[in-house]
C-alpha positions in Angstrom: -19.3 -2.0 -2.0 -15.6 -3.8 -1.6 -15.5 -6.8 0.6 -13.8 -4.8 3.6 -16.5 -2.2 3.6 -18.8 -5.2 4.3 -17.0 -6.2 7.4 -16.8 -5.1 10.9 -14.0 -1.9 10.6 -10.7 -3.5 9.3 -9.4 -0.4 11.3 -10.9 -1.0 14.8 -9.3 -4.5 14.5 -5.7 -3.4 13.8 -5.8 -0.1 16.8 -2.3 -0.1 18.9 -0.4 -2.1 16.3 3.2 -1.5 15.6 3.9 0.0 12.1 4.1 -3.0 9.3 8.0 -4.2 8.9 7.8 -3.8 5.1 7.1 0.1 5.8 9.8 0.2 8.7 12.2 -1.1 6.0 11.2 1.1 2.8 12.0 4.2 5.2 15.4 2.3 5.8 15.8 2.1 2.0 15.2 5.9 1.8 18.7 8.2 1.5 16.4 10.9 3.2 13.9 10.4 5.1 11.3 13.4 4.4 9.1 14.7 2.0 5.4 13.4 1.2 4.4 9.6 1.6 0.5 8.2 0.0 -0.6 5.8 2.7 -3.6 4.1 0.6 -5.7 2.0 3.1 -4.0 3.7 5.9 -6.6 1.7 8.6 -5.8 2.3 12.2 -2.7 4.8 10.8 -0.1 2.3 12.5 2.2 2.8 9.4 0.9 7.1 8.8 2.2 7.8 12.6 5.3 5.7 11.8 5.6 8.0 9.0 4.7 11.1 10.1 7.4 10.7 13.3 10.0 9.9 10.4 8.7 13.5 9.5 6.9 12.9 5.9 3.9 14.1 5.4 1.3 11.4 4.6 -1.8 11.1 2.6 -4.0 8.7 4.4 -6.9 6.9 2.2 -9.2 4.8 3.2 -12.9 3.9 2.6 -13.0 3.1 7.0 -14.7 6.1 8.6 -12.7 5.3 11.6 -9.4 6.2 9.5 -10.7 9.9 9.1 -11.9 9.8 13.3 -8.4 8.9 13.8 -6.5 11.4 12.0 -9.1 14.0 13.3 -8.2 13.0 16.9 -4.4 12.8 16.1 -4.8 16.0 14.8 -1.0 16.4 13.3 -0.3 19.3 10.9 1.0 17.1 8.3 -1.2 14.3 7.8 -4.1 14.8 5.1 -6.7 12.2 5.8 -9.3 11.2 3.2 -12.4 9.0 3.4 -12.2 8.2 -0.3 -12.0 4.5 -2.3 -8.7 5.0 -3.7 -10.2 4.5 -7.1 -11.8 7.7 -7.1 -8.8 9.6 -6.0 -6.8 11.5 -8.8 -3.4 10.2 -7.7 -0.8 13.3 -8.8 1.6 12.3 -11.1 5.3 12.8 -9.8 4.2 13.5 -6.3 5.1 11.0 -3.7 8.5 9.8 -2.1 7.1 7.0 -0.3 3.9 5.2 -1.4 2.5 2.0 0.7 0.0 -0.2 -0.4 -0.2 -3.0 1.7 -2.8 -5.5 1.9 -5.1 -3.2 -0.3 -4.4 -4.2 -4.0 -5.7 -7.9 -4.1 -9.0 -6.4 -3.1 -9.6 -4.9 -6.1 -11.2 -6.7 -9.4 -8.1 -7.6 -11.5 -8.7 -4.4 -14.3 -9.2 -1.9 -11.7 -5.7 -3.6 -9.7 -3.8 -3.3 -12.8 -5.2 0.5 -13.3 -4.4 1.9 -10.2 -1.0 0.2 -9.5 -0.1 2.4 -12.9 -1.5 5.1 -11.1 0.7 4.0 -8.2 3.9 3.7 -10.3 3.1 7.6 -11.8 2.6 9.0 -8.6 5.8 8.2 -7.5 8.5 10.8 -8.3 11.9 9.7 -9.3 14.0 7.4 -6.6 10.4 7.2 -5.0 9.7 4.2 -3.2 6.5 1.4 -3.4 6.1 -0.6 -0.7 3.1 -3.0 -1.1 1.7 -6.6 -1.2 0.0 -9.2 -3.4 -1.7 -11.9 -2.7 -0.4 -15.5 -4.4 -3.1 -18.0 -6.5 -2.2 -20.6 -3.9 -3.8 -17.7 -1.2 -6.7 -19.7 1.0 -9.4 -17.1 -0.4 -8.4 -17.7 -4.6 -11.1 -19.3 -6.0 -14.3 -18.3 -4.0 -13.9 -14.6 -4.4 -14.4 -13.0 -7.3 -14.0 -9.7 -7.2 -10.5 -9.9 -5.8 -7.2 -10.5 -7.6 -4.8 -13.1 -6.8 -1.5 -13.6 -9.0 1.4 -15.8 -9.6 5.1 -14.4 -9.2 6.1 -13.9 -12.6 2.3 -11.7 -12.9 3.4 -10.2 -9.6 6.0 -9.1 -11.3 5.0 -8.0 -14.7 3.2 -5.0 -12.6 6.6 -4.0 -12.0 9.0 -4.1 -14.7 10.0 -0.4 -15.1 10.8 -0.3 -11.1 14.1 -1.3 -9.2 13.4 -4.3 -7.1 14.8 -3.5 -3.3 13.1 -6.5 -1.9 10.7 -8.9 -3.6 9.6 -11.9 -1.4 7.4 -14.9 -1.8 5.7 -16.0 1.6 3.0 -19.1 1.9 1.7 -20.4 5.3 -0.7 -21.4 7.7 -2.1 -18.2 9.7 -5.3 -16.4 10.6 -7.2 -13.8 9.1 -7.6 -9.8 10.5 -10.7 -11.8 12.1 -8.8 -14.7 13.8 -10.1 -16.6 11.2 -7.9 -19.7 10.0 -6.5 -18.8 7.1 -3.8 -20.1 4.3 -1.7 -17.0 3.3 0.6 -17.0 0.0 1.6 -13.6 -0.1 4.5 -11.4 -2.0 6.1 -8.6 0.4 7.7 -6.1 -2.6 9.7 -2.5 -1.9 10.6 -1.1 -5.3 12.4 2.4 -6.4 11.5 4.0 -9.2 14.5 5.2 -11.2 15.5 8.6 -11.9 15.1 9.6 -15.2 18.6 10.8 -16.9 18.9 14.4 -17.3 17.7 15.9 -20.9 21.0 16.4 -23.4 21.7 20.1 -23.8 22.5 20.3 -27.7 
C-alpha cells in the first residue's frame, strides 16, 4: 500500500480546485489542442475536466476510489476512468498527446519511478507532451521516507534526455502539505516534447 492510499482521500482534499498551471501551460504548448491525454493520479479530476473541455480525451488513473465516483458522476463520453496503481497499467506505446504526471512520481520507490517514467516517455507519441513533477533531495520529507524518491537536478534530468525541454524549473520554499501541514517543498515543475522521429529514407 503507497503512502497516499494510507491517508485520508488525497482527492476529497483537492475537490473545486482550479486545473494545475503546469497543465494549463502544456495545453498552451500544444499546436493542437485534441486527441487523447493519460492523466496518471488524476485525484479530484481538476486537471481531466480542464482537459476534456480543451476537448481531449483523457485517461484518468488513480488508486483514490473517489477518482472513479467522480468520473461516474461527471459522466462525460470521453473520459475513461480507472481505479488502477499506475504500475499495473500496460501504458500503450505511441498512444498519448498529452501525458501529466504531477505530484505522483516521487511516490514511487526509486526502481519502480525510473520504470514507469520509461513507460511514460513510450507512451507518448511523437511531438507528445509530459507534463510532470519531481521532488528535490533538499524536499522536507527526503530522508524519513523510504519508499519515495527524491532527486537532484542533474538526476531530474537524466530521466529525460531523449525529450525536448519546453520548461524545466527548480522551486524550494516554505509551504504546507495537501493536509495543511507545514512543509519545506524543493520541487522541479518540467513540460517536455518528445520529438518526432524523421521519416524512413525511401531507397
Amino acid at each position: 500500500m503507497s503512502i497516499r492510499d494510507q491517508l485520508q482521500s488525497y482527492a476529497s482534499l483537492r475537490l473545486n480546485r482550479k486545473p494545475n498551471p503546469l497543465v494549463v501551460d502544456a495545453l498552451k504548448s500544444m499546436p493542437f489542442r485534441c486527441g487523447r491525454a493519460l492523466d496518471i493520479g488524476a485525484g479530484a479530476l481538476s486537471d481531466t475536466r480542464h482537459l476534456l473541455q480543451a476537448g481531449m480525451t483523457v485517461d484518468a488513473v488513480d488508486t483514490d476510489p473517489l477518482t472513479a465516483k467522480l468520473a461516474a458522476r461527471l459522466g462525460h463520453p470521453c473520459l475513461n476512468a480507472m481505479h488502477e496503481d499506475v504500475r499495473r497499467i500496460a501504458i500503450p506505446p505511441a498512444a498519448y498527446a498529452l501525458i501529466v504526471a504531477i505530484h505522483v512520481l516521487p511516490f514511487l520507490p526509486r526502481v519502480e519511478c525510473s520504470a514507469i517514467i520509461s513507460a511514460i516517455i513510450n507512451g507518448l507519441a511523437d511531438d507528445g507532451i509530459l507534463c510532470g513533477t519531481l521532488f528535490g533531495v533538499r524536499d522536507g520529507w527526503a530522508g524519513n521516507r523510504a519508499l519515495m524518491t527524491f532527486v537532484s537536478k542533474s538526476e531530474a534530468a537524466s530521466y529525460f534526455t531523449h525529450l525536448l525541454p519546453i520548461v524545466f524549473s527548480e522551486a524550494e520554499y516554505d509551504g504546507i502539505d495537501a493536509y495543511d501541514r507545514p512543509k519545506h517543498w524543493h520541487v522541479f515543475r518540467f513540460i517536455l516534447r518528445k520529438p518526432s522521429r524523421p521519416a524512413p529514407t525511401q531507397a
